[in-house]
C-alpha positions in Angstrom: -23.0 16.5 12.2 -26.7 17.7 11.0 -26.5 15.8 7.6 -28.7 18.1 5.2 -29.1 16.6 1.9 -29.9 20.1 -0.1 -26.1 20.7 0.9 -25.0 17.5 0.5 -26.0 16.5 -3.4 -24.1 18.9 -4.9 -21.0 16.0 -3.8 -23.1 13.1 -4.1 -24.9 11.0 -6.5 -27.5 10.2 -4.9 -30.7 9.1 -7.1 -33.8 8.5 -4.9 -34.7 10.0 -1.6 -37.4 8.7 1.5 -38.0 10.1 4.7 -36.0 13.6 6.1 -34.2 15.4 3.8 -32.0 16.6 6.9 -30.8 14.2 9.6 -28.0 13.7 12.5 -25.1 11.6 11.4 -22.1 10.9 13.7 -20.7 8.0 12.1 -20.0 5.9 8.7 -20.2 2.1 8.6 -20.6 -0.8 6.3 -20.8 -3.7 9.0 -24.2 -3.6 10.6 -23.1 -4.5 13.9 -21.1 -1.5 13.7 -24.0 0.7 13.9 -24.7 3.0 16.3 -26.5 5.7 17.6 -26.8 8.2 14.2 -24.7 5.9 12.0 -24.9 6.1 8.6 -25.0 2.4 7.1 -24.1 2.0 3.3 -25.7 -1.7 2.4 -22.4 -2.9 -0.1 -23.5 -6.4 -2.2 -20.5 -8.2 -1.5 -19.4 -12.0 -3.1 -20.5 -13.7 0.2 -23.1 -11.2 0.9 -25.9 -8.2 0.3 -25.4 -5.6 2.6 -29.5 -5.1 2.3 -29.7 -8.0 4.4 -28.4 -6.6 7.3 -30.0 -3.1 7.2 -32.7 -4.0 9.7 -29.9 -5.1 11.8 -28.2 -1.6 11.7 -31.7 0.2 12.1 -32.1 -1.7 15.2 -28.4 -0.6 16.1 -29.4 3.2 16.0 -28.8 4.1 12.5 -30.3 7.4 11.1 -29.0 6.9 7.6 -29.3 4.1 5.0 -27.6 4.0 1.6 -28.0 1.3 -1.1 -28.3 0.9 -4.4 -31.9 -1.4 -4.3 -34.3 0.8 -4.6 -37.6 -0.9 -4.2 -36.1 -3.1 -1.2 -35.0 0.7 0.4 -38.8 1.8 -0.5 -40.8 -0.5 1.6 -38.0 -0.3 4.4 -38.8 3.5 4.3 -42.3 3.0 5.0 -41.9 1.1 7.9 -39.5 3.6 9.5 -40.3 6.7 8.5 -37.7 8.6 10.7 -35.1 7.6 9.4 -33.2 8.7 6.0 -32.8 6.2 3.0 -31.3 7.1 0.0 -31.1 5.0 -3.3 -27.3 5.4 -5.2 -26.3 3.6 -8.4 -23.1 2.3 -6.5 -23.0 1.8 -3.0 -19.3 1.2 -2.9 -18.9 4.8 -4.8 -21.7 5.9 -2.7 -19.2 5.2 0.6 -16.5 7.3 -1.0 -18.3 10.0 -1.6 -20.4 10.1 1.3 -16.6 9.7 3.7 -15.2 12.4 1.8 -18.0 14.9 2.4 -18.3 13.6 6.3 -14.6 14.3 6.7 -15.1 18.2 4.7 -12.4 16.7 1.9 -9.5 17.0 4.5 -7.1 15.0 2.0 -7.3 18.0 -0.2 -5.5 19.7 2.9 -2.5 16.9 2.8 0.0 16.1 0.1 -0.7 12.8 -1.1 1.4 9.6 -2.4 0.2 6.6 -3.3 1.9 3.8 -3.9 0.5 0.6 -6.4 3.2 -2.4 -7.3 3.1 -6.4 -6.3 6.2 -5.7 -4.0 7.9 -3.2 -2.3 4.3 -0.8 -1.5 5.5 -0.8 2.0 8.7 0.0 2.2 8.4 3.0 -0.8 5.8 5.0 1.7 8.3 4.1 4.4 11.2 5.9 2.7 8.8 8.5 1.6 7.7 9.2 5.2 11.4 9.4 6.0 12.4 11.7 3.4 9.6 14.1 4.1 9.7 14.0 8.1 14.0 14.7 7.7 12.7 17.2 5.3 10.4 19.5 7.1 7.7 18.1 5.6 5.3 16.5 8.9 4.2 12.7 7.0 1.7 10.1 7.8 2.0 6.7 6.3 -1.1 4.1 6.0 -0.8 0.4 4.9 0.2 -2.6 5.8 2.5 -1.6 8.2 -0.2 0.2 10.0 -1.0 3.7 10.2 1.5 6.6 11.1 1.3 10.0 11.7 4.5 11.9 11.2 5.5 10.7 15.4 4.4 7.7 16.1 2.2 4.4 15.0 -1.8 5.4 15.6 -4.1 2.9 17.6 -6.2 1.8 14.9 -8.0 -1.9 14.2 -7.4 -2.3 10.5 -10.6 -3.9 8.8 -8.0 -4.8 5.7 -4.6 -5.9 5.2 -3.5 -2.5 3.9 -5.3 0.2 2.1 -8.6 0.9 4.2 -12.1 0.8 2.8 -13.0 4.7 2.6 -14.8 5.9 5.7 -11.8 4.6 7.6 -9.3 6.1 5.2 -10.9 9.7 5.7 -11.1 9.1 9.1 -7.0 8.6 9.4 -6.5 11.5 6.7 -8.1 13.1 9.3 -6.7 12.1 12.4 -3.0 12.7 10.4 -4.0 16.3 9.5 -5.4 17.1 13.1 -2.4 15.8 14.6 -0.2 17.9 12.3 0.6 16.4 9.4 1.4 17.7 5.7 1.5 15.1 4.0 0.2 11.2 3.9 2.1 7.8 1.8 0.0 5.2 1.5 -0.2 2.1 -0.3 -2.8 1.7 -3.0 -4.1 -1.8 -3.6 -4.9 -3.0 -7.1 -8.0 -4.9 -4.8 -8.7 -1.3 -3.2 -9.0 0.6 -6.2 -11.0 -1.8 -8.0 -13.7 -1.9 -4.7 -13.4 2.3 -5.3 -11.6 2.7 -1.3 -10.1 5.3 -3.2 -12.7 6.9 -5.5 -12.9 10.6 -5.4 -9.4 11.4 -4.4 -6.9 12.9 -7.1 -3.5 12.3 -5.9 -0.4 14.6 -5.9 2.2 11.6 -6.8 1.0 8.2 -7.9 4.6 5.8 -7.7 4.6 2.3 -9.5 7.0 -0.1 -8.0 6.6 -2.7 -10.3 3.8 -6.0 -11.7 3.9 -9.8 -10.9 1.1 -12.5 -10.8 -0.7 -11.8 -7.3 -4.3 -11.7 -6.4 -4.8 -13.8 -9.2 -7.7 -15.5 -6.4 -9.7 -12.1 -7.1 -8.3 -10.5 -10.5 -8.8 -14.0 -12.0 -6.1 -12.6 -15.0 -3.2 -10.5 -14.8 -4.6 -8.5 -17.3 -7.2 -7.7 -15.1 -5.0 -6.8 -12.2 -2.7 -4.7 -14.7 -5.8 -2.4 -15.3 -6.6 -2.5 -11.7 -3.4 -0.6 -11.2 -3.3 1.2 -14.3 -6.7 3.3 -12.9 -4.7 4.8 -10.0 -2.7 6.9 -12.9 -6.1 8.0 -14.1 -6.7 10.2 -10.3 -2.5 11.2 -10.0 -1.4 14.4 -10.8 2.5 13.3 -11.2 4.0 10.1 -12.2 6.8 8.0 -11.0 7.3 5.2 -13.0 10.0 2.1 -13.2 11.7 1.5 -16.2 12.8 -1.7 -15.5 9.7 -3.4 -15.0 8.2 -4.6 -18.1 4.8 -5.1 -16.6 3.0 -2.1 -16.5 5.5 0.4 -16.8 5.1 1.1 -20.6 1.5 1.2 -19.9 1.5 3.9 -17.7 4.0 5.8 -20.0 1.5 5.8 -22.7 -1.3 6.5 -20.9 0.0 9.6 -18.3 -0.6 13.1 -19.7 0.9 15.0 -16.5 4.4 15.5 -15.3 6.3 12.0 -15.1 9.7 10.8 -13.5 11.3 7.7 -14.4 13.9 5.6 -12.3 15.9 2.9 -13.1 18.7 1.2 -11.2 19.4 -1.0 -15.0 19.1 1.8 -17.2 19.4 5.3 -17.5 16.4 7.5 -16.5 15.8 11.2 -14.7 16.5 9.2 -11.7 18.8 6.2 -11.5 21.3 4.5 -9.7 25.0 2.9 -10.3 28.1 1.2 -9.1 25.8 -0.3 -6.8 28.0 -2.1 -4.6 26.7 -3.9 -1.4 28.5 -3.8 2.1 27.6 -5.5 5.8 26.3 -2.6 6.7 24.4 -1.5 3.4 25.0 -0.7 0.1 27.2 2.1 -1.5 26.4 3.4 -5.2 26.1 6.5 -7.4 22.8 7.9 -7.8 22.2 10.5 -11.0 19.7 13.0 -10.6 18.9 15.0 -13.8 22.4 14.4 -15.0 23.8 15.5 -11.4 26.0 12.6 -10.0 25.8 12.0 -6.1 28.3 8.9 -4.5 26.8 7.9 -1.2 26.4 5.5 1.2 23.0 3.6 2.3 21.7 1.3 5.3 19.7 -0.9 3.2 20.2 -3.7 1.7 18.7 -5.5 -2.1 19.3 -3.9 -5.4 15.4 -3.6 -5.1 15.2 -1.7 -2.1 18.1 1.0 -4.0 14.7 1.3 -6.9 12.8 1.4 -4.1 14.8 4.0 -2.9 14.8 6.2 -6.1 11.2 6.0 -6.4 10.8 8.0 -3.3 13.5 10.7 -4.6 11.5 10.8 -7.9 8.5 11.6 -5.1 10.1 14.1 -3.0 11.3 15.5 -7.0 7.8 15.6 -7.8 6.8 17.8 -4.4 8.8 20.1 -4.9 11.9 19.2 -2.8 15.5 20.4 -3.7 17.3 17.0 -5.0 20.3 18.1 -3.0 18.6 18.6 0.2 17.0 15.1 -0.8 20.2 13.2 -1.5 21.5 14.7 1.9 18.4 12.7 4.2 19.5 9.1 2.1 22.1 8.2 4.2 19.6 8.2 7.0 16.8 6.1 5.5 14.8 4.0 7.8 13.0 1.2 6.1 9.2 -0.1 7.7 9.7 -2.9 10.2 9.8 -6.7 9.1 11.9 -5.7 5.9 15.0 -6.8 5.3 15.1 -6.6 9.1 18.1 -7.7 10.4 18.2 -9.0 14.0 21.7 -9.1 15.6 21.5 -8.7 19.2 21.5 -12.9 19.8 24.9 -14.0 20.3 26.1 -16.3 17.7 23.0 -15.7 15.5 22.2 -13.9 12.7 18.8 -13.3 11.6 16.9 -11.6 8.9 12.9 -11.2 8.9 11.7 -10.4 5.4 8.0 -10.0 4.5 8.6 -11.4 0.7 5.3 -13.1 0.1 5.3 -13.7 -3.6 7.8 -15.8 -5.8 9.3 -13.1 -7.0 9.8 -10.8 -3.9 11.1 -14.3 -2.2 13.9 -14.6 -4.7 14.8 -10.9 -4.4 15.4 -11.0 -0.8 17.0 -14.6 -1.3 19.9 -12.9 -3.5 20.3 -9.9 -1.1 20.9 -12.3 1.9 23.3 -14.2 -0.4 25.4 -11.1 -0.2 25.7 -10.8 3.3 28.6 -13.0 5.2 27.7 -16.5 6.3 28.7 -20.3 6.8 24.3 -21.6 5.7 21.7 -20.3 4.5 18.1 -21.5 7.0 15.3 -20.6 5.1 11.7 -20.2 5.8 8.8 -20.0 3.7 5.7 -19.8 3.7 2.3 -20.7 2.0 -1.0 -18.3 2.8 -4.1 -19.8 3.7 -6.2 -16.7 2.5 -4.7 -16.5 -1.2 -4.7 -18.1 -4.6 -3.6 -21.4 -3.9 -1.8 -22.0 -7.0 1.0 -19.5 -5.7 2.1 -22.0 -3.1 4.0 -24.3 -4.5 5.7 -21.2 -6.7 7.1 -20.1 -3.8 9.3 -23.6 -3.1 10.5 -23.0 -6.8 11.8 -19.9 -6.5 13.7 -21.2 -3.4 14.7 -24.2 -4.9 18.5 -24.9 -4.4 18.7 -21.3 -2.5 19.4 -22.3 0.5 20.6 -25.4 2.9 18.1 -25.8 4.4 14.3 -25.0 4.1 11.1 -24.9 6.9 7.9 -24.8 5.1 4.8 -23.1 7.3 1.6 -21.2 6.7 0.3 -17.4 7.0 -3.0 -16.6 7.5 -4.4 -20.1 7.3 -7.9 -18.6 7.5 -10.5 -21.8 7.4 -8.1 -23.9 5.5 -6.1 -26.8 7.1 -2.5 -25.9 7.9 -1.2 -29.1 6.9 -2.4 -28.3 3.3 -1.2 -25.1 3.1 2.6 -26.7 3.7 2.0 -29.8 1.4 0.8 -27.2 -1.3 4.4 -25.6 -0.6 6.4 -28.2 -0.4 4.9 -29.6 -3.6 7.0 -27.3 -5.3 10.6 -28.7 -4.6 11.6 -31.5 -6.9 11.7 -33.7 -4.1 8.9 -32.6 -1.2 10.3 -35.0 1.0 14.0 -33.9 0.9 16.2 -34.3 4.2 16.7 -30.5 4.4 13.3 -29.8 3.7 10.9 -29.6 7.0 7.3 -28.8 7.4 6.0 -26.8 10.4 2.0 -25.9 10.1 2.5 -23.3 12.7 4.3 -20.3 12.1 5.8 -20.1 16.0 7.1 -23.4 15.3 8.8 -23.2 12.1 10.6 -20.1 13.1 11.5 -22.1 16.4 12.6 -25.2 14.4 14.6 -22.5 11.9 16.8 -21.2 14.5 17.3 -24.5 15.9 18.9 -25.9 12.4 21.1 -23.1 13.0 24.4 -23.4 14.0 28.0 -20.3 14.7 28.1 -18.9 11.2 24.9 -19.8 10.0 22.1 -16.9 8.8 18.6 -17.8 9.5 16.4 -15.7 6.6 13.0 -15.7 8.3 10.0 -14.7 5.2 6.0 -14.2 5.4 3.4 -12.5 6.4 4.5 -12.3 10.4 4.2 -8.4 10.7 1.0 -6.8 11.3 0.3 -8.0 14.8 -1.9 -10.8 14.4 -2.9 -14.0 12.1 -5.6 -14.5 10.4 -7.4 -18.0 11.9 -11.3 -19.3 11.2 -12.4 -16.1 10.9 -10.4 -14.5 14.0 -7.6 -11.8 14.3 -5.4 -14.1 16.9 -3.0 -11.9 18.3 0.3 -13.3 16.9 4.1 -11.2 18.3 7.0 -12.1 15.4 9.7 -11.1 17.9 8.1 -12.0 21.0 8.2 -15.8 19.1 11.7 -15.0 18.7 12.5 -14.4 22.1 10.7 -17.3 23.4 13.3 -19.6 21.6 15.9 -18.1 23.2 13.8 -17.9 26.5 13.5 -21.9 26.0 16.2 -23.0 25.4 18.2 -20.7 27.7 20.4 -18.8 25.3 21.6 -15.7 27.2 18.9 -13.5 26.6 19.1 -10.2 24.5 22.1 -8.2 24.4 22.0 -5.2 26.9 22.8 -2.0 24.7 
């Protein structure tokens, strides 16, 4: 597109100009060797690096366009390449919002949006969300760490972050979404990705809290920090949904919120809550109350937190406008995002369940809602994350502690520190480290292989971590990593009739 900045600053804060006031842009990028031909390169000052550095490189790479927020550095570059546009901004990360917003002609104001902040349960909220509003006529996208939907299918796209993107890429799937007919997008909102401003510039139509435990701690540095991380997304949301029952955040948000607001609750009552919540082998039955209006039904999911997580995404569909009958119809055929409370039956004699639970708390949830389920042992695996706050690891072996009969310790994302650390860091956390049922496998391939091994007619094998998303992080590298595919190579090995036929 002919990027003319006469048209342009009326969106942007842009304080200094050098060189043409009207150039071709094609593309937005923040990694220099991204550049191409008529890329526009925003120089971020990250903790490991200043993106000034590298804005030669991207010159060289065929950029027309460079944003940054030094402005003598951007000065002199401008006098050695007077062809190309550089513009001086007070925040570059702000800057890159902006700038992806305009580039993209503010297609999210064409979509109904939901975001979703909360240290657990962000992905499977949008996921209920998408399914509500797809059974309701209403054509949803999802984006997070599940990947990113449209309202058909999963969308080819090579995610630069775990789960909300940085903001040219976000535009660019709001985007691709709305051109591939879409009304409406659910997306998980970071308390990382609103601090770095991803999401600056956009005012949501729902903003949904899930609920607040220590995480991120490696970046936040204090939960109070990380509390008013989240708190800012209900400073750009139009409508509230808010959990009672966590004690977190949630009276934060309640004193804070000026627009429309639904509570839910699944403890107390609320404009949304649930009751009689009584769980089954093939889900959970329970009364849900909507404005006083009593529904019984019948759900295919399983945890008391996934029924709040449930009734956050009525509260959502509430706030868009939906009919609650018409909403309380779809329930019964909720689909929840892979690697959740997945259960894994089609191996003959096994029973498996792959849960992403990745934080004490989340792990002793999922713990409790297995518990519930029919079953001689319990095999549990954990894991430690190499990329994280170290001083969660060993949490994570005390919230398992005496949970299970047997436990396998491995690693997620080991990154550039040694596996075998990760695991001892783990393990630390049981009273006794070195406990017969207690087993450390580095690898993740080999600890789910070791888990299903320790298994025996009767027994459930509750798989946990990070083992969805299609790849690992390892010294610096995306290696390719297939959670069921590992699966099936156990079974492959040690020739178990393969999967059931159906």
């Amino acid at each position: 597109m002919l990027f003319s900045l006469t048209t342009a600053q009326q969106h942007l804060s842009i304080t200094s100009i050098w060189g043409p006031e009207q150039t071709e842009v094609d593309s937005l990028c923040y990694n220099s060797s991204n550049a191409e031909k008529n890329a526009a390169f925003f120089c971020i000052i990250g903790s490991q690096a200043d993106g000034h550095e590298y804005a030669r490189e991207a010159i060289n790479n065929g950029a027309s366009m460079i944003v940054g927020s030094n402005g003598p550095f951007l000065q002199e570059l401008a006098a050695a390449f007077p062809s190309i546009t550089f513009l001086e901004v007070a925040d570059s990360k702000i800057a890159m919002a902006e700038f992806s917003i305009f580039f993209h002609n503010f297609v999210h104001k064409s979509l109904k949006t939901v975001a979703v902040t909360g240290t657990n349960g962000k992905t499977t909220v949008t996921a209920y969300t998408r399914t509500l509003l797809n059974r309701l006529a209403v054509p949803t996208g999802i984006m997070g760490t599940a990947g990113m939907w449209d309202h058909k299918s999963k969308l080819m796209f090579k995610q630069t972050t775990p789960t909300t993107p940085e903001a040219p890429d976000l535009h660019a799937i709001f985007d691709r979404i709305y051109q591939n007919g879409a009304k409406a997008v659910s997306l998980e909102a970071t308390s990382i990705a609103i601090e770095q401003q991803r999401l600056h510039g956009i005012m949501f139509d729902v903003g949904i809290h899930t609920n607040l435990s220590p995480e991120h701690l490696d970046f936040h540095e204090t939960m109070n920090h990380y509390k008013q991380s989240k708190l800012k997304l209900f400073l750009q949301s139009k409508r509230a949904v808010v959990n009672l029952d966590d004690e977190g955040m949630s009276d934060d948000i309640l004193s804070i919120f000026k627009g429309p607001l639904l509570t839910y609750s699944i403890e107390t009552k609320a404009d949304v809550y649930a009751e009689q919540i009584v769980p089954d082998e093939h889900g959970t039955s329970l009364t849900i109350v909507i404005q006083n209006n009593r529904y019984d039904i019948h759900v295919p999911i399983f945890g008391t937190y996934n029924v709040s997580n449930l009734l956050s995404s009525v509260c959502a569909c509430i706030h868009l406008g939906l009919e609650e009958d018409q909403i309380v119809a779809q329930l019964p055929f909720i689909e929840g995002p892979e690697g959740r409370f997945q259960i894994i039956d089609h191996y003959p004699s096994y029973k498996i369940i792959l849960d992403y639970a990745h934080t004490p708390d989340a792990l002793e949830l999922v713990i409790e809602a297995a518990k519930k389920l029919k079953h001689r042992r319990l095999i549990l695996m954990l894991t430690g994350i190499g990329l994280r706050d170290p001083g969660k690891r060993p949490k994570m072996a005390k919230a398992a502690e005496g949970k299970a009969d047997a436990f396998v310790v491995s690693v997620d994302h080991p990154g550039f520190v040694d596996r075998e650390k990760v695991a001892e860091d783990v393990a630390s956390g049981f009273s006794d480290p070195n406990a017969s049922n207690v087993y450390k496998e580095p690898l993740r391939q080999d600890a789910i292989h070791r888990s299903l091994s320790l298994s025996e007619e009767g027994d459930l094998v509750l798989i946990t971590g990070l083992g969805f998303g299609g790849y690992q992080h390892v010294k610096g590298e995306q290696v390719p990593y297939d959670e069921l595919q590992v699966i099936q190579d156990f079974f492959d090995k040690e020739k178990t009739p393969n999967i059931i036929q159906g």
